[in-house]
VMD Tcl script that draws the C-alpha trace (Angstrom):
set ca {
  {6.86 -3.34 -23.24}
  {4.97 -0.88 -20.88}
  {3.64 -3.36 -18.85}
  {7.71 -3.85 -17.63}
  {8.28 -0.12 -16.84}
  {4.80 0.25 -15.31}
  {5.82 -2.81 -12.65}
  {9.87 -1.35 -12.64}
  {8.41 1.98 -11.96}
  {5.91 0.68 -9.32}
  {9.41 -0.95 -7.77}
  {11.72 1.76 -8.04}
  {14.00 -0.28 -9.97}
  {15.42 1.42 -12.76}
  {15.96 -0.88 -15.98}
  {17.72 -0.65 -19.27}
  {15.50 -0.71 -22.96}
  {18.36 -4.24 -23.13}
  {16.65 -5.56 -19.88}
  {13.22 -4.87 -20.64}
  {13.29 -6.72 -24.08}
  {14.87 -9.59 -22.35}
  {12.12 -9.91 -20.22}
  {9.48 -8.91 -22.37}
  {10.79 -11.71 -24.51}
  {9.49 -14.44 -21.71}
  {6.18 -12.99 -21.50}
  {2.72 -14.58 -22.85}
  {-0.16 -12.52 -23.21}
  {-3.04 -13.82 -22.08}
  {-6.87 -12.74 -22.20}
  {-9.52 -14.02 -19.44}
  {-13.07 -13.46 -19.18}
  {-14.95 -12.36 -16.35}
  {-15.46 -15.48 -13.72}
  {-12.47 -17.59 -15.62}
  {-10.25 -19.29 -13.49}
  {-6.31 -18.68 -14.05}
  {-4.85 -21.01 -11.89}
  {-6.93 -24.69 -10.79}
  {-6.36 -25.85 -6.93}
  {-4.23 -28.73 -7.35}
  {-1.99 -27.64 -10.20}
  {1.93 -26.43 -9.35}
  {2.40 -22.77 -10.07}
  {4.66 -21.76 -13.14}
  {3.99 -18.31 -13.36}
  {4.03 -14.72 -12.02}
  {0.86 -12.67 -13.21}
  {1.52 -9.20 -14.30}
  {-2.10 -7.38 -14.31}
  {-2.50 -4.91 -17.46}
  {-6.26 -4.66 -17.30}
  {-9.12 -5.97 -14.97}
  {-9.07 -7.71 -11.39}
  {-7.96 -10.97 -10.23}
  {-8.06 -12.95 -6.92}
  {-6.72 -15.55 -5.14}
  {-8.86 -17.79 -3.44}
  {-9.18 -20.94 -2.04}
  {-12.52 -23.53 -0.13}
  {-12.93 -24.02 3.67}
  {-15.84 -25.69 5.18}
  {-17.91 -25.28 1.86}
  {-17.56 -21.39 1.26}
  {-15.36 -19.39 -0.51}
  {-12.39 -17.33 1.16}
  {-10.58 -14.23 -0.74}
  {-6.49 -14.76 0.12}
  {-5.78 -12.25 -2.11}
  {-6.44 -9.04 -4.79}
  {-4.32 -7.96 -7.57}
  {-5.52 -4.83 -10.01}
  {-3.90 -3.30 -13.25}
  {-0.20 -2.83 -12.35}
  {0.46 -5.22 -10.02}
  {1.73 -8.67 -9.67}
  {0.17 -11.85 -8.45}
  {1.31 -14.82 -7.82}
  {1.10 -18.42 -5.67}
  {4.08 -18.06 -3.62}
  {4.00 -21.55 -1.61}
  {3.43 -23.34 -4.49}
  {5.45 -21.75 -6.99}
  {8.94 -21.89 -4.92}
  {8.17 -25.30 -3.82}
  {7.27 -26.65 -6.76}
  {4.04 -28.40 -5.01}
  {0.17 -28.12 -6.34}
  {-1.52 -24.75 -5.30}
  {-4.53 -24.83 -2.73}
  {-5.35 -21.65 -3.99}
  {-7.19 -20.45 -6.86}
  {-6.92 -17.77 -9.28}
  {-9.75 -16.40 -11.02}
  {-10.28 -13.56 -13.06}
  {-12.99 -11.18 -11.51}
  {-13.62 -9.25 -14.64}
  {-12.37 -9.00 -18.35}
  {-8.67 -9.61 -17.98}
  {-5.36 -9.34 -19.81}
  {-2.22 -11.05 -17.98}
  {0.91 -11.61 -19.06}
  {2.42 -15.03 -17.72}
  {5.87 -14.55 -16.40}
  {7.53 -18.12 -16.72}
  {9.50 -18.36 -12.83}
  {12.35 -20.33 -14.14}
  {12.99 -18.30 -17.20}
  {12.88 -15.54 -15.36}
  {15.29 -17.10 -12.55}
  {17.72 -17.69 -15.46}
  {17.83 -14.10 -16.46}
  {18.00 -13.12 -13.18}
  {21.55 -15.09 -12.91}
  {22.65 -12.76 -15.26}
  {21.17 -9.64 -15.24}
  {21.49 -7.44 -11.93}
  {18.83 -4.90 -13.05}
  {15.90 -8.07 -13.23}
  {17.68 -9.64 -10.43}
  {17.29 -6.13 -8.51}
  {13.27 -6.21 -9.22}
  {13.05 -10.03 -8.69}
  {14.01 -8.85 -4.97}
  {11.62 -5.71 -5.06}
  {8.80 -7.79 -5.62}
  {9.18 -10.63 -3.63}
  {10.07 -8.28 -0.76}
  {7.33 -6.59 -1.27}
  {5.07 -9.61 -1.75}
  {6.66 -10.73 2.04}
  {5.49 -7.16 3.40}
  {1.82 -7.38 2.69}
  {1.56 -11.22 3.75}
  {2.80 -9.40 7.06}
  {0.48 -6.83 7.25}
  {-2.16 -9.00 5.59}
  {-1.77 -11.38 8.73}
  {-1.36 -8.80 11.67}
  {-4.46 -6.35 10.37}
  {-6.55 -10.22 11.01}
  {-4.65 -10.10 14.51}
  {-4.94 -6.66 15.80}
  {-7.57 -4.57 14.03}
  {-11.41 -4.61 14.46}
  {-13.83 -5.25 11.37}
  {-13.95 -1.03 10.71}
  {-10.54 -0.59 10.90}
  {-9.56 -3.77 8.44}
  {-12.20 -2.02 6.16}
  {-10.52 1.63 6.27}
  {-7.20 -0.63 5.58}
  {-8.82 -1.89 3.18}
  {-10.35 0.89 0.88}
  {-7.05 2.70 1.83}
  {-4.46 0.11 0.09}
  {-6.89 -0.97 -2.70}
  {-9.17 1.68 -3.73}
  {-9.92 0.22 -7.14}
  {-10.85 -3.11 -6.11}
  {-13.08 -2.00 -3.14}
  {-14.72 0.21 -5.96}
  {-15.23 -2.68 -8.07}
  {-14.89 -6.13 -6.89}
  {-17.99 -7.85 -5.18}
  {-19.32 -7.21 -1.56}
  {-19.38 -11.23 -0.98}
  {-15.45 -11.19 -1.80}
  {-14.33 -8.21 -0.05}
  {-16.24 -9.52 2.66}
  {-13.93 -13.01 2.87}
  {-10.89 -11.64 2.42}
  {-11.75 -9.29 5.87}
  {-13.06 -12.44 7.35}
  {-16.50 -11.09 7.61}
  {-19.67 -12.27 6.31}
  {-21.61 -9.71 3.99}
  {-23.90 -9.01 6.40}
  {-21.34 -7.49 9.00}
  {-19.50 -5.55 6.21}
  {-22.80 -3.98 5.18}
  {-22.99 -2.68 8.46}
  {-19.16 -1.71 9.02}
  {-19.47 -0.04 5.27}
  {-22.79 1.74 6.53}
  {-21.45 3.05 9.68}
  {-18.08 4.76 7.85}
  {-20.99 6.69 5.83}
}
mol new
graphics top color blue
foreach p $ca { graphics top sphere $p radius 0.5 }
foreach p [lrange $ca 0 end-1] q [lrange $ca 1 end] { graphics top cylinder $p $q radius 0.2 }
display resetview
């Protein structure tokens, strides 16, 4: 499956052709169309999404509008965190900003392979690590940086999606409104 070596590769986790049919064997293909929502608020996370083709985000409602938690492109790897280790309904939502394929990694099949295979245990860790890391920098850009520099941070990590997701969602997820990042985006010109 290249999908596995593509996301081992992004890791730096090396992996046997053994350990990448074992996980491939867990995976469900899925295609979404553009504006289809994933995940519903209010259901308990199951899965890991592995991105092959289009954009995703993760999203949630406060005070009647619409806030961008999160991005995921080709190659990466999305997920619910809170609700999928505790086992308790998301407040987020997942939605699929354009034509989609995902695979669904099942979290407790994959747990169970992990118990027994170091090299999927070894990018279990990479991920989640990694996942940890950008919640991090995620929440101190909010702290410490102004609008223009969350926006250079911005088209810096995550080129493709500030190529082609929409202004209104880019906006929310750098707690703007589209009006100010109009003007931040016009004054980087």
């Amino acid at each position: 499956m290249d999908i596995i070596r593509i996301i081992a590769n992004k890791y730096n986790v090396r992996v046997s052709e053994n350990s990448v049919e074992e996980l491939a064997s867990i995976l469900e293909r899925r295609e979404y169309k553009k504006d289809e929502i994933i995940l519903e608020q209010g259901i308990i996370s199951r899965y890991l999404y592995i991105i092959e083709k289009g954009i995703i985000r993760q999203f949630y409602y406060k005070d009647g509008r619409d806030i961008t938690e999160h991005f995921s492109s080709e190659g990466n790897v999305a997920t619910c965190l809170e609700s999928l280790f505790l086992k308790e309904p998301t407040k987020l939502l997942v939605e699929a900003l354009e034509p989609s394929v995902i695979y669904l990694l099942d979290y407790e099949k994959w747990k169970a392979i992990c118990n027994r295979n170091p090299e999927i245990n070894e990018l279990y860790q990479r991920i989640f690590e990694y996942k940890l890391i950008v919640s991090q920098q995620k929440a101190d850009s909010w702290r410490f940086e102004s609008a223009h520099e969350r926006y250079e941070r911005f088209c810096k990590e995550y080129p493709i999606i500030a190529k082609r997701a929409a202004i209104a969602h880019i906006a929310s997820y750098l707690l703007m409104t589209p009006e100010t990042l109009s003007r931040v985006r016009s004054a980087a010109l």
